[in-house]
C-alpha positions as a LaTeX table, in Angstrom:
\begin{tabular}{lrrr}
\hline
Residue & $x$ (\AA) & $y$ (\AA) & $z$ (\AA) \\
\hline
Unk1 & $-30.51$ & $-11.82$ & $-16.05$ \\
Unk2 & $-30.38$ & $-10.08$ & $-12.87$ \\
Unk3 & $-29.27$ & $-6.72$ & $-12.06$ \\
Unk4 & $-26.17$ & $-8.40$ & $-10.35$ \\
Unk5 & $-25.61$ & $-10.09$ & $-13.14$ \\
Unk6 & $-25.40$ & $-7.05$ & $-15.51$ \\
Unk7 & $-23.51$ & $-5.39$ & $-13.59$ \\
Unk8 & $-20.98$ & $-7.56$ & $-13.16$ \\
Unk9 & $-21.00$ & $-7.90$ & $-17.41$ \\
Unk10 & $-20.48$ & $-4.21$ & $-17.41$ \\
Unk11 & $-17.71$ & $-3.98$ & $-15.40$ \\
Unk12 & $-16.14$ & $-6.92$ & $-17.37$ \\
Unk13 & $-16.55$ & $-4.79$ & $-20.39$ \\
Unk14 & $-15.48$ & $-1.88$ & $-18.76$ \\
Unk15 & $-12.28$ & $-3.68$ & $-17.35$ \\
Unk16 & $-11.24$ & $-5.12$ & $-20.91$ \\
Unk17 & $-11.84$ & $-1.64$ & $-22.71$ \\
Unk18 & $-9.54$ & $-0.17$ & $-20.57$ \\
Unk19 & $-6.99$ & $-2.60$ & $-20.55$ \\
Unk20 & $-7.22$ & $-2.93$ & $-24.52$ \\
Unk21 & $-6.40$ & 1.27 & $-24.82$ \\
Unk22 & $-3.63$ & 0.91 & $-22.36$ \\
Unk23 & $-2.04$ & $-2.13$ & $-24.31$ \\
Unk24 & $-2.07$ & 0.07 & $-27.64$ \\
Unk25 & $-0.74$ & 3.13 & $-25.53$ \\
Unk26 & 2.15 & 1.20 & $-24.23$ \\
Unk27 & 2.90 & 0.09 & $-27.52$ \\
Unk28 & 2.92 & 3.26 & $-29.43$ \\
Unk29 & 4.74 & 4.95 & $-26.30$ \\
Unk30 & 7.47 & 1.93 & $-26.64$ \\
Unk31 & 7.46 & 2.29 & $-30.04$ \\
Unk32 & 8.18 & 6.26 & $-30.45$ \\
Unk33 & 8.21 & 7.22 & $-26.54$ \\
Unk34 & 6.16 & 8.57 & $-24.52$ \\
Unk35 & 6.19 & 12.51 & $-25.27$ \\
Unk36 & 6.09 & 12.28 & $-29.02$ \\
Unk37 & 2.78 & 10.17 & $-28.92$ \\
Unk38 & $-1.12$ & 12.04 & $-28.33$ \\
Unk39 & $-3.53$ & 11.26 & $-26.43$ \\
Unk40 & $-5.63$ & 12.10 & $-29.93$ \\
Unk41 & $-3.45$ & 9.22 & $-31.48$ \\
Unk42 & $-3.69$ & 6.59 & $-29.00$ \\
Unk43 & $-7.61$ & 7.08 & $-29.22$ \\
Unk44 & $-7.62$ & 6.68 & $-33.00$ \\
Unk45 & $-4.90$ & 3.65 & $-32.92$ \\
Unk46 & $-7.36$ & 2.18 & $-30.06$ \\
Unk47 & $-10.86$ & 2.92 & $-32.22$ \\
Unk48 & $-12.24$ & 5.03 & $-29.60$ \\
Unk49 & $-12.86$ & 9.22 & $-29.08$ \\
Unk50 & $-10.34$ & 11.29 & $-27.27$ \\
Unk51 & $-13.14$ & 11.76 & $-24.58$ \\
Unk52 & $-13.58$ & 7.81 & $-23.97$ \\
Unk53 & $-9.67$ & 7.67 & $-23.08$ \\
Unk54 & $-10.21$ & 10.09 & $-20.55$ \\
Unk55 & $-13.32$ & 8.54 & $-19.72$ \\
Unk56 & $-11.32$ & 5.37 & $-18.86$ \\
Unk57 & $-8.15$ & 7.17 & $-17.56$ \\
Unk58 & $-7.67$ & 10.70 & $-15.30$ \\
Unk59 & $-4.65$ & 11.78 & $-17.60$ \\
Unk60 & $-1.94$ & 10.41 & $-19.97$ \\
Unk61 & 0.85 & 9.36 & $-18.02$ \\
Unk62 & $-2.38$ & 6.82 & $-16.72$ \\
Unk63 & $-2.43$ & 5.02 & $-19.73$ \\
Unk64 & 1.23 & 3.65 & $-19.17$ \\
Unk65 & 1.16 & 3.49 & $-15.35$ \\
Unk66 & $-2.56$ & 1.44 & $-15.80$ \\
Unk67 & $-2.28$ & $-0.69$ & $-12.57$ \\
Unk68 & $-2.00$ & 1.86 & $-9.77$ \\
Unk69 & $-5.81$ & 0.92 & $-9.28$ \\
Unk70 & $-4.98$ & $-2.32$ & $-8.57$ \\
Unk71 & $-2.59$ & $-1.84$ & $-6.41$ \\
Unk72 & $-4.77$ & 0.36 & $-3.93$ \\
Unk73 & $-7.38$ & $-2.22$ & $-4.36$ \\
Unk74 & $-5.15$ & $-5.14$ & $-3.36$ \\
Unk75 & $-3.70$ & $-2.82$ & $-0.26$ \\
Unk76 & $-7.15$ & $-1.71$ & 0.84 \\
Unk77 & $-8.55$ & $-5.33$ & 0.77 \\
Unk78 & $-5.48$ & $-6.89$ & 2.55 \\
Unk79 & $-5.70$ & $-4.24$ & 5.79 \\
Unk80 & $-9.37$ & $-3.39$ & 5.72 \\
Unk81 & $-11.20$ & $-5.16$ & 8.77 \\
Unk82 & $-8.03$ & $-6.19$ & 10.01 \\
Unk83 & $-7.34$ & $-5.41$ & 14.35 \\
Unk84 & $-3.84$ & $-3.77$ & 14.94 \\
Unk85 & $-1.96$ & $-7.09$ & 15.61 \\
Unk86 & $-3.01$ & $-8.73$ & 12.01 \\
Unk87 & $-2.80$ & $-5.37$ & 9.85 \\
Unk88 & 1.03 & $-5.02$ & 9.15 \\
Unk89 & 1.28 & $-9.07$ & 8.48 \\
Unk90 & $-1.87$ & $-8.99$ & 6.11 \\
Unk91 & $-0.02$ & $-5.80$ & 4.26 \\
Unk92 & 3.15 & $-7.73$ & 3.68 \\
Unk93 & 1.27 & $-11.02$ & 2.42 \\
Unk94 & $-0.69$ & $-8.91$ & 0.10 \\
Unk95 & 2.94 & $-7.62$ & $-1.37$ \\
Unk96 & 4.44 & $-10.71$ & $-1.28$ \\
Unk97 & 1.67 & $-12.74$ & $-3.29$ \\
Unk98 & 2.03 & $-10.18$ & $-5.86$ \\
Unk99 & 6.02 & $-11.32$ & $-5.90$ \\
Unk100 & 4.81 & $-15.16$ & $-5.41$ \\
Unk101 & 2.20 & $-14.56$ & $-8.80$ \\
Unk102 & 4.55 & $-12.96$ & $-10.80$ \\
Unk103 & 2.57 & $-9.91$ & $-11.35$ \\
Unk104 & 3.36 & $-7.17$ & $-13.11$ \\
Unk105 & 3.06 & $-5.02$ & $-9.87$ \\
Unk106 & 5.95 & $-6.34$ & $-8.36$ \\
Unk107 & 8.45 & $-5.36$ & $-11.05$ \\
Unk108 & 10.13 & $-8.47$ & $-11.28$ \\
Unk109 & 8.71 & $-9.46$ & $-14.98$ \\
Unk110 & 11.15 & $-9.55$ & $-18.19$ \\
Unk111 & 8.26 & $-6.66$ & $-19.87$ \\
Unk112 & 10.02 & $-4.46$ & $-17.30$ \\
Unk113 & 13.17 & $-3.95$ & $-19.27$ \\
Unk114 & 11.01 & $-1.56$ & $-21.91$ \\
Unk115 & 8.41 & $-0.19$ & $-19.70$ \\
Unk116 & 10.79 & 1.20 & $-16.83$ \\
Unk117 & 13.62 & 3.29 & $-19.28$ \\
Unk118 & 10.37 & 4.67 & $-20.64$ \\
Unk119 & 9.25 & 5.95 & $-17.56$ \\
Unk120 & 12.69 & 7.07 & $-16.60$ \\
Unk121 & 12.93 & 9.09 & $-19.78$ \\
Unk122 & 10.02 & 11.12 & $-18.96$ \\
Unk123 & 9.67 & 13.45 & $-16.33$ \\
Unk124 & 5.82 & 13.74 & $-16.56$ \\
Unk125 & 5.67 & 9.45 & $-15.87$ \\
Unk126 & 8.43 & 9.88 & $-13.26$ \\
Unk127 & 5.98 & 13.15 & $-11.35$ \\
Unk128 & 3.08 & 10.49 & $-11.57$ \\
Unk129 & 4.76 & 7.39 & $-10.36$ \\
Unk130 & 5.85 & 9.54 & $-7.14$ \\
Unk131 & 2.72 & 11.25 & $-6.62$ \\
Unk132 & 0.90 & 8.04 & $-7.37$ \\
Unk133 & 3.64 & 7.09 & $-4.20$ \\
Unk134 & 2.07 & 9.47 & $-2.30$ \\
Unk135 & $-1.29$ & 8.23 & $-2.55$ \\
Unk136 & $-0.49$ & 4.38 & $-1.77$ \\
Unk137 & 1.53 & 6.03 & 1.30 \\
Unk138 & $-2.17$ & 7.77 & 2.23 \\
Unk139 & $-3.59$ & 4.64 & 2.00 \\
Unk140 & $-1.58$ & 2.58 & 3.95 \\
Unk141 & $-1.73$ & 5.36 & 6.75 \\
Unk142 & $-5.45$ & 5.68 & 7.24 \\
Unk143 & $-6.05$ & 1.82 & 7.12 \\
Unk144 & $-3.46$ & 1.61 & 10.27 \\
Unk145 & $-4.44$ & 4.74 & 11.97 \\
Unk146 & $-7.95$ & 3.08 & 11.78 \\
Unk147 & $-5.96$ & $-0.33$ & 13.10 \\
Unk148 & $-5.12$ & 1.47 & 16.14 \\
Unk149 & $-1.30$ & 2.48 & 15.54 \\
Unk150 & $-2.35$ & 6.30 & 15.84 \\
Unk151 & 0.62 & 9.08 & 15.72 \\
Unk152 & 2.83 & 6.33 & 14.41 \\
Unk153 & 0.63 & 5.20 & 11.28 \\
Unk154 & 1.95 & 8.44 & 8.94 \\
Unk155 & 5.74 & 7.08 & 9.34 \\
Unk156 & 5.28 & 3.23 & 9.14 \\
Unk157 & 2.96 & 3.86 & 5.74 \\
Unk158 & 6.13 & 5.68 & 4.64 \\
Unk159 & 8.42 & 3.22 & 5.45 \\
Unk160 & 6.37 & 0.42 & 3.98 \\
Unk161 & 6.00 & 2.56 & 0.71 \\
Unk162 & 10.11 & 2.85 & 0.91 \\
Unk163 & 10.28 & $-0.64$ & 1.21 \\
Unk164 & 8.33 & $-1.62$ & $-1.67$ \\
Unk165 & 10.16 & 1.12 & $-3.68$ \\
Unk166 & 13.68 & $-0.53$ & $-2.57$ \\
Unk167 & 12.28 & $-4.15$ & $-3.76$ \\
Unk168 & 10.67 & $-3.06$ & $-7.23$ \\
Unk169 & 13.37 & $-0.80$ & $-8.10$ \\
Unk170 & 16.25 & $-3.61$ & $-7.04$ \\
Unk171 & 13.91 & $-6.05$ & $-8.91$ \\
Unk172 & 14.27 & $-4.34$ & $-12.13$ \\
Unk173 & 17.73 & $-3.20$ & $-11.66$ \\
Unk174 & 18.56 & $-7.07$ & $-11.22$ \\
Unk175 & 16.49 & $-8.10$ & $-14.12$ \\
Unk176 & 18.22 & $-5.64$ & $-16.46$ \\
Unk177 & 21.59 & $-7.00$ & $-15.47$ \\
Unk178 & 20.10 & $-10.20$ & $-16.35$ \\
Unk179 & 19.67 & $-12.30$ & $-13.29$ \\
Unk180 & 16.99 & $-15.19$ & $-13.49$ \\
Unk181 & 13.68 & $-14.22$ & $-12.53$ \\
Unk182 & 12.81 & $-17.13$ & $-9.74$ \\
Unk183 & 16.28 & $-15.35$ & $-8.04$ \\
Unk184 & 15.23 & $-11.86$ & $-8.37$ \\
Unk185 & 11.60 & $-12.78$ & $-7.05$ \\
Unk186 & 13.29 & $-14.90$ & $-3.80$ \\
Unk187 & 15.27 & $-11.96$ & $-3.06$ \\
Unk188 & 12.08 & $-9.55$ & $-3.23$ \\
Unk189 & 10.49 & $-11.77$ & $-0.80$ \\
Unk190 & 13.32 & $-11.72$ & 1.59 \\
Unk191 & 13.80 & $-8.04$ & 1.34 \\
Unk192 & 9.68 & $-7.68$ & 2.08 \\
Unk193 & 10.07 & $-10.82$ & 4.91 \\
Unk194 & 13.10 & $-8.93$ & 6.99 \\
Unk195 & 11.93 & $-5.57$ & 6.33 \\
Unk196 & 8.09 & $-6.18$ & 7.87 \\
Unk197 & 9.67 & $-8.15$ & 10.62 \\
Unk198 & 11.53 & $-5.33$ & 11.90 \\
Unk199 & 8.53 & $-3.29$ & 11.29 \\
Unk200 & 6.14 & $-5.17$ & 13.37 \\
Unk201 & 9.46 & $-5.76$ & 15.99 \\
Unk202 & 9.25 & $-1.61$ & 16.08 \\
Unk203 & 5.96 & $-0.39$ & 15.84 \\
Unk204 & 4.24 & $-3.26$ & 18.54 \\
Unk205 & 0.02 & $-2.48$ & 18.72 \\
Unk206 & $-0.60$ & $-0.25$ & 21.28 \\
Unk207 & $-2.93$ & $-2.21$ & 24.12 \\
Unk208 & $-5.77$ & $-0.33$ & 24.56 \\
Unk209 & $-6.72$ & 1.28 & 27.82 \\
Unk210 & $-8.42$ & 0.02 & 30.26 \\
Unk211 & $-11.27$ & 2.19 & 32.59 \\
Unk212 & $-13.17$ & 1.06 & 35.60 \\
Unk213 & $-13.03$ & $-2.84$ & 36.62 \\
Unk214 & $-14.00$ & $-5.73$ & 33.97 \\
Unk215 & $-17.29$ & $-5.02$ & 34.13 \\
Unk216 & $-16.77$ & $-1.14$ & 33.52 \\
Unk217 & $-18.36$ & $-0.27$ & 37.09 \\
Unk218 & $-16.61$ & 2.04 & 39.32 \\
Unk219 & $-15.03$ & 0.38 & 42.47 \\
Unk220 & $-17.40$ & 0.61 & 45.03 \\
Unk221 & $-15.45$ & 2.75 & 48.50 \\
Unk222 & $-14.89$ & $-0.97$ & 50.08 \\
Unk223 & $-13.37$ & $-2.02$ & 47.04 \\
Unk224 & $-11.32$ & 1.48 & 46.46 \\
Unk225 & $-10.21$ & 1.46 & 50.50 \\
Unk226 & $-9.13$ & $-2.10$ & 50.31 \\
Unk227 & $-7.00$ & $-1.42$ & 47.05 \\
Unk228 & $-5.43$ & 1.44 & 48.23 \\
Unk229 & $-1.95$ & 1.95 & 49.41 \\
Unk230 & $-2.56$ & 2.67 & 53.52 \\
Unk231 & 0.81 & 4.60 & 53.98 \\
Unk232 & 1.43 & 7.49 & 51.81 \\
Unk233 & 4.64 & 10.23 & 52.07 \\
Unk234 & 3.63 & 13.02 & 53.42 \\
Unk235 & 4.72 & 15.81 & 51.36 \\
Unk236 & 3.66 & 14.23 & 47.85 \\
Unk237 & 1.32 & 12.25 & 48.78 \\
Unk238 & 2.57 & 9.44 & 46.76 \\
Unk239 & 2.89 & 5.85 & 48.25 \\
Unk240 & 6.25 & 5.42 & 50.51 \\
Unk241 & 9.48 & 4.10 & 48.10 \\
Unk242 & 7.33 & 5.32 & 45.45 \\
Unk243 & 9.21 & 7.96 & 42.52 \\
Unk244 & 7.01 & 10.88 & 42.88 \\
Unk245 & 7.66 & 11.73 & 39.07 \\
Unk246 & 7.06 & 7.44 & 38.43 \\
\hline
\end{tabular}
């Protein structure tokens, strides 16, 4: 077996051992909420040390909120490598496959009727959920600064994170009043479709500019003298009918 190949065994492993402590967490914070469960408990309920949960997760509130990984993972592969025109569409598709799939991530699943009063009910899952906000926000605004969008790419990443935050938490507020899931999940992707419309409508790429001639030469003098304006006004030298400020 090569080394790709044990590698890729190892992070199955890895992947599933995680997974299988955040399933028993969930259950035991379900079961007698969040606060009044350990992290010492979770590890003995799961068959593991306290130091392998934290090997697996940076603190508790992680073990509940498990898929904020995922999420930056799905983000960074949708906008990496992607030229300003493409980034902001391949952004939404990524969001609205995860509404297409039914996953988890979007919010519009029938498990989210336990798992969002719990978070609610805790202010240390509700201070990670918003910083973990914060982060996908960071995220989103270096992959479009990198795309081009520049001074703007800090307030669309917000407003893209807003979005999201208006879908999932209308998702769940829908579910929990007990509308049909293929409903809920057709109005998340309408929400997503009109919102990054507008968003793309807004924030336009910014051409890039241009310096020299095609071949980036300077203009030799013929070629300056014969494209430049002959009559100029004489006290701003600007071309005649021209705005001096234009």
């Amino acid at each position: 077996m090569g080394d790709v190949a044990r590698e890729g065994l190892r992070a199955r492993k890895r992947r599933e051992q995680r997974l299988r402590i955040s399933d028993v967490a969930t259950r035991l914070f379900i079961e007698r909420g969040f606060d009044a469960v350990t992290v010492e408990e979770v590890a003995q309920a799961a068959g593991v040390s306290k130091a392998t949960v934290f090997n697996y997760f940076e603190c508790k509130e992680d073990l509940l909120l498990d898929r904020f990984p995922e999420m930056i993972g799905r983000v960074r592969s949708a906008m990496m490598a992607k030229g300003a025109i493409e980034v902001l569409h391949a952004l939404c598709g990524a969001l609205l496959e995860l509404v297409k799939s039914g996953d988890p991530l979007s919010g519009a699943v029938p498990a989210v009727k336990s798992f969002w009063p719990l978070v609610m009910g805790a202010p240390a899952l509700r201070a990670r959920a918003q910083q973990q906000g914060e982060l996908l926000e960071a995220e989103i605004t270096r992959h479009l600064a990198a795309a081009g969008f520049g001074a703007d790419a800090p307030l669309i990443a917000a407003m893209v994170v807003a979005v999201w935050w208006f879908a999932w938490r209308q998702a769940v507020e829908r579910i929990g009043a007990g509308r049909s899931l293929a409903r809920v999940r057709a109005e998340q992707r309408t929400t997503l479709e009109r919102a990054f419309a507008a968003l793309r409508m807004a924030f336009p790429p910014k051409a890039k500019k241009r310096t020299g001639t095609r071949s980036g030469r300077t203009p030799t003098r013929a070629v300056a003298k014969r494209v430049l304006p002959k009559s100029r006004n004489v006290e701003t030298g600007a071309p005649r009918g021209a705005r001096p400020w234009g």
